[in-house]
Backbone as numpy.savetxt, mean C-alpha at the origin, in Angstrom:
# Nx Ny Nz CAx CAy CAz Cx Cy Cz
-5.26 -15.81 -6.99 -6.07 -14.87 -6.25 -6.02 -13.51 -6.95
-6.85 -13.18 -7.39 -7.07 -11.40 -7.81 -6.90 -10.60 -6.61
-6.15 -9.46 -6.75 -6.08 -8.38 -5.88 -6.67 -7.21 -7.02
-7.39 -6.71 -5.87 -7.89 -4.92 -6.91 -7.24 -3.69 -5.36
-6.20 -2.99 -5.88 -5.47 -2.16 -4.98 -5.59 -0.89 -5.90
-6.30 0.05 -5.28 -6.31 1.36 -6.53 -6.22 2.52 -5.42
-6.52 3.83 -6.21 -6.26 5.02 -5.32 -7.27 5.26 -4.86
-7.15 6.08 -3.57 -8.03 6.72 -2.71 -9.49 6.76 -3.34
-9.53 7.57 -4.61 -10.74 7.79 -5.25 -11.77 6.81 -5.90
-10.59 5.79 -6.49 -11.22 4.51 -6.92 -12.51 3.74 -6.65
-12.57 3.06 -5.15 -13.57 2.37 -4.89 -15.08 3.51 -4.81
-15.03 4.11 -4.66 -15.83 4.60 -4.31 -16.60 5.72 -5.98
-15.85 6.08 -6.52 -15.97 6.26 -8.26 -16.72 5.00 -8.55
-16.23 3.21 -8.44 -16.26 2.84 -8.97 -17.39 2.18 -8.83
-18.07 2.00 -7.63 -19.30 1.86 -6.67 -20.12 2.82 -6.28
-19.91 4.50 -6.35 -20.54 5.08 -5.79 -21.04 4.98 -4.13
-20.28 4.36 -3.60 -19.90 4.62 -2.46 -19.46 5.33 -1.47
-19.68 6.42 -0.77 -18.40 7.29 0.58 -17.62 6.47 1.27
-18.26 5.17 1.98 -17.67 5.03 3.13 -16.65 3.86 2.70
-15.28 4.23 3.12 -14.35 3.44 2.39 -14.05 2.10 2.58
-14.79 1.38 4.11 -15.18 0.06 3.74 -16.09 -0.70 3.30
-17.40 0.08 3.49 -18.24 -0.30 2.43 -17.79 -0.63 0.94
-16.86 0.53 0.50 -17.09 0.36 -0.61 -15.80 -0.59 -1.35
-14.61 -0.71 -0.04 -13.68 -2.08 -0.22 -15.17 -3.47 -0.68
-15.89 -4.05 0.46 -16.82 -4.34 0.50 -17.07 -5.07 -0.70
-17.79 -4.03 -1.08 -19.02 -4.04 -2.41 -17.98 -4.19 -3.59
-16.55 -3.95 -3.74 -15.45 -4.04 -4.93 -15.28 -5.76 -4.76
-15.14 -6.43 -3.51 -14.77 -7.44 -3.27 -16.02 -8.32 -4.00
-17.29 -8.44 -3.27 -18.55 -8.75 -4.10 -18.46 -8.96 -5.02
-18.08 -7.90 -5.60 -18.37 -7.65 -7.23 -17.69 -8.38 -8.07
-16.50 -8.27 -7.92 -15.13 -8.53 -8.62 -14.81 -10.03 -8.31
-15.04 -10.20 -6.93 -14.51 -11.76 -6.43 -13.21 -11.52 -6.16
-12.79 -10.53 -5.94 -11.27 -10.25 -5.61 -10.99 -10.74 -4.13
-10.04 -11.29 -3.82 -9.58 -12.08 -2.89 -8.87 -10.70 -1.61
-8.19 -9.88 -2.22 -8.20 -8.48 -1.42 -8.12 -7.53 -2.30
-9.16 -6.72 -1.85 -9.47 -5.11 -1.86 -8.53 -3.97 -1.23
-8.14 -2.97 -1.90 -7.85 -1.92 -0.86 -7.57 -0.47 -1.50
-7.39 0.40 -0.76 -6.94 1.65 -1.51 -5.87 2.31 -0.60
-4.64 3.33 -1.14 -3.84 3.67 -1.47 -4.20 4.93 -0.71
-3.94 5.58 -0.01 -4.31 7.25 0.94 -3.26 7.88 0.84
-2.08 7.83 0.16 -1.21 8.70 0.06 -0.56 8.99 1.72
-0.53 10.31 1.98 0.10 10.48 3.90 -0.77 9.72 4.32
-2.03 8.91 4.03 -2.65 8.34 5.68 -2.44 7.54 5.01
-1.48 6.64 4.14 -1.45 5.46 4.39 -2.23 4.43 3.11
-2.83 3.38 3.53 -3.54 2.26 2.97 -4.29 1.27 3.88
-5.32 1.52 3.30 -6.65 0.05 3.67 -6.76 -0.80 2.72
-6.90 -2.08 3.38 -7.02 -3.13 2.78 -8.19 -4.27 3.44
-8.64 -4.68 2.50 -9.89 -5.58 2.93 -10.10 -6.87 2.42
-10.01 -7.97 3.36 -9.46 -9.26 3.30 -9.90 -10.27 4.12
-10.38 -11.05 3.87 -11.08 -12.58 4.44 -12.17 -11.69 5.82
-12.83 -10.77 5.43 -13.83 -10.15 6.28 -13.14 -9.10 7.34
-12.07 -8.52 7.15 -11.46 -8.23 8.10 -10.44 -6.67 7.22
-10.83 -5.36 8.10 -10.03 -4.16 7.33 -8.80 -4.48 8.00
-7.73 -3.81 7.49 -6.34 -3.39 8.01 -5.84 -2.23 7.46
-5.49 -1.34 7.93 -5.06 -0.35 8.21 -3.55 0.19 8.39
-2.47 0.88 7.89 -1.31 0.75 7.95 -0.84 2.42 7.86
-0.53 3.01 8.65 -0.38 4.51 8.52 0.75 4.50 7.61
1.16 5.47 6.72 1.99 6.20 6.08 3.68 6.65 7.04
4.57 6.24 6.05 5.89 6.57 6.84 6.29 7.55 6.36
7.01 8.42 7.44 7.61 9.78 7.14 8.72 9.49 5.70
9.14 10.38 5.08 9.74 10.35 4.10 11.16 10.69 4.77
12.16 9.21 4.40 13.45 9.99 5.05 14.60 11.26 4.61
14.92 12.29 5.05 15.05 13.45 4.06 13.64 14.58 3.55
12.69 13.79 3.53 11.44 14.48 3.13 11.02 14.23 2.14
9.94 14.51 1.71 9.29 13.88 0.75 10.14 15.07 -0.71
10.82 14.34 -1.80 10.77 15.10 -3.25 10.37 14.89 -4.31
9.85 13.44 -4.72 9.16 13.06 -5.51 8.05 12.12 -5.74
6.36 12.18 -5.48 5.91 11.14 -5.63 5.57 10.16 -6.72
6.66 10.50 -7.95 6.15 9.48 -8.88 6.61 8.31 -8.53
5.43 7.59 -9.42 5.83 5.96 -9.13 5.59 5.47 -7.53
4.88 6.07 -6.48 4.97 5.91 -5.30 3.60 4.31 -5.28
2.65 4.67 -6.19 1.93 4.17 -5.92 2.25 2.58 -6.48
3.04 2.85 -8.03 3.96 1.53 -8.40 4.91 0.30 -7.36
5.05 1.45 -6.26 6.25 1.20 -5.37 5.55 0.42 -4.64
4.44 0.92 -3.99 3.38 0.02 -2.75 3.15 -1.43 -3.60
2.46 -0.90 -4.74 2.30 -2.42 -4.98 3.07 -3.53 -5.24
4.91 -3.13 -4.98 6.00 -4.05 -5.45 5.95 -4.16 -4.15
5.88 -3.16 -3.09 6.11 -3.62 -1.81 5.02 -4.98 -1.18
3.58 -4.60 -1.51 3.32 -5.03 -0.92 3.14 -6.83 -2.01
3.29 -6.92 -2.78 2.97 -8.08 -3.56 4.72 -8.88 -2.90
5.54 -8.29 -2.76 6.99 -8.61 -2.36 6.69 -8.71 -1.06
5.85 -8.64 -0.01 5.68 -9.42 1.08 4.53 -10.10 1.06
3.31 -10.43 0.21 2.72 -11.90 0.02 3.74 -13.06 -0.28
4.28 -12.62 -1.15 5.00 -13.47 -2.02 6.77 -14.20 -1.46
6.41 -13.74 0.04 7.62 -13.99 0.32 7.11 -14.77 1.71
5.74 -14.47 1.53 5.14 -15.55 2.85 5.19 -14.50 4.16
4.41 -13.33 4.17 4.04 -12.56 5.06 2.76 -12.19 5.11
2.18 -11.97 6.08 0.85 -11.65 6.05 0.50 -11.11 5.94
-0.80 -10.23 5.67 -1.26 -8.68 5.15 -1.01 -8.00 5.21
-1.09 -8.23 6.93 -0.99 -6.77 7.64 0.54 -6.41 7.85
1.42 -7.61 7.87 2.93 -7.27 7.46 3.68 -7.08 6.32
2.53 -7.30 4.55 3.13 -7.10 3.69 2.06 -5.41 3.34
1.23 -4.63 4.08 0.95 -3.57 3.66 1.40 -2.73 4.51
2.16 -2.77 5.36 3.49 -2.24 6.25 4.87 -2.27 5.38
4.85 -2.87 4.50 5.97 -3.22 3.82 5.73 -2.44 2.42
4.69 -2.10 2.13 4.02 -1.42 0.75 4.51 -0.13 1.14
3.73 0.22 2.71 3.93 1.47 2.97 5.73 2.39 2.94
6.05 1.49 3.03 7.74 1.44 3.49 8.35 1.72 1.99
8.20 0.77 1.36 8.76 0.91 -0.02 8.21 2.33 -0.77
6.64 2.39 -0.45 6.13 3.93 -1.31 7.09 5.42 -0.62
7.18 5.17 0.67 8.08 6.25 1.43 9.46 6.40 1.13
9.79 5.10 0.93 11.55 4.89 0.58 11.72 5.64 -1.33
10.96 5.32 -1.66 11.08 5.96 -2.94 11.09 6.97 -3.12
10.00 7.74 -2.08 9.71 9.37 -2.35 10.62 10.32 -2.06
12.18 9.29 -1.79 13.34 10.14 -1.23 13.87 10.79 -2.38
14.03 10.50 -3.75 14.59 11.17 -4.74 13.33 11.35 -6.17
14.08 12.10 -6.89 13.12 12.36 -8.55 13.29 11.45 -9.07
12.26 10.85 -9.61 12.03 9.44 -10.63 11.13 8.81 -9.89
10.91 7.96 -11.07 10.13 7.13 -10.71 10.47 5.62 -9.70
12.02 5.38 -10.12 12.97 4.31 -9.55 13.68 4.69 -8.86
14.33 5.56 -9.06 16.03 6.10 -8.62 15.93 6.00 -6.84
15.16 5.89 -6.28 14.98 5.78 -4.71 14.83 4.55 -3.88
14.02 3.28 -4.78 13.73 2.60 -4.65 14.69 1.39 -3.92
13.99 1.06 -2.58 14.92 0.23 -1.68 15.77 -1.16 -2.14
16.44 -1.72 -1.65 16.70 -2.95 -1.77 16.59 -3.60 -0.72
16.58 -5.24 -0.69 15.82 -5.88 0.52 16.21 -5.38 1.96
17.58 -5.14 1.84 18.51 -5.05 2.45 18.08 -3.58 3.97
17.73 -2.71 2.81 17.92 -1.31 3.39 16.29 -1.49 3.56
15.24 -1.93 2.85 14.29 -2.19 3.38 13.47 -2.90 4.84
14.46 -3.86 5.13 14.92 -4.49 6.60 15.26 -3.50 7.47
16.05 -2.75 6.78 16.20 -1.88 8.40 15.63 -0.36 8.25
14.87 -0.14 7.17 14.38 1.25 7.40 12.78 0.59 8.54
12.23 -0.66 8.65 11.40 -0.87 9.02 11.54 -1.37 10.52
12.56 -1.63 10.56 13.70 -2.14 12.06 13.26 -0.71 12.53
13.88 0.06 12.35 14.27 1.56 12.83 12.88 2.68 13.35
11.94 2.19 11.70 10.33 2.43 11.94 9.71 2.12 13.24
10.30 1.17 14.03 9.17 0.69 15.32 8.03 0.28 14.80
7.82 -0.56 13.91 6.32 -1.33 13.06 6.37 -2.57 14.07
């Protein structure tokens, strides 16, 4: 299955599109990509999949936000690490979101980055 997951600006650059499911949409069409979505930074991530958006708000940064590199690297380990573990969309782009937040706790691109472990319960604790 192809996934196309890019930033905010992406689909819509890439289609000339505004409206951001339209233009999930028209990427899917095009491409034959099996899911679509983009990356919103604080609001989060949409994703567009077997006819159907999902939506996943953005988690507070614990400590606060100090670095976003690699955040966007992070979603997509998160969320490919809950397909791949046999979760469903809308519970592995809850899980994207989690991992991009868990990272943004320190400088680097890695150095923040959860393990399964602490990932389990920063999302326990989340109320998701």
């Amino acid at each position: 299955m192809i996934f196309l997951i890019g930033s905010r600006e992406f689909p819509q650059r890439l289609t000339g599109i505004a409206d951001e499911r339209a233009s999930l949409v028209e990427l899917k069409a095009r491409y034959g990509a099996g899911i679509v979505g983009m990356t919103k930074g604080q609001n989060g991530a949409l994703i567009y999949c077997d006819g159907q958006s999902s939506r996943s708000p953005a988690y507070e940064v614990p400590g606060g936000c100090r670095d976003t590199t690699g955040a966007g690297d992070a979603f997509h380990t998160g969320f490919l690490s809950g397909l791949l573990s046999g979760e469903n969309v809308e519970t592995s782009l809850k899980m994207a979101n989690a991992v991009a937040a868990l990272k943004c706790r320190a400088l680097g691109a890695r150095t923040a980055l959860p393990d399964k472990n602490e990932l389990s319960e920063f999302l326990r604790n989340a109320n998701c």
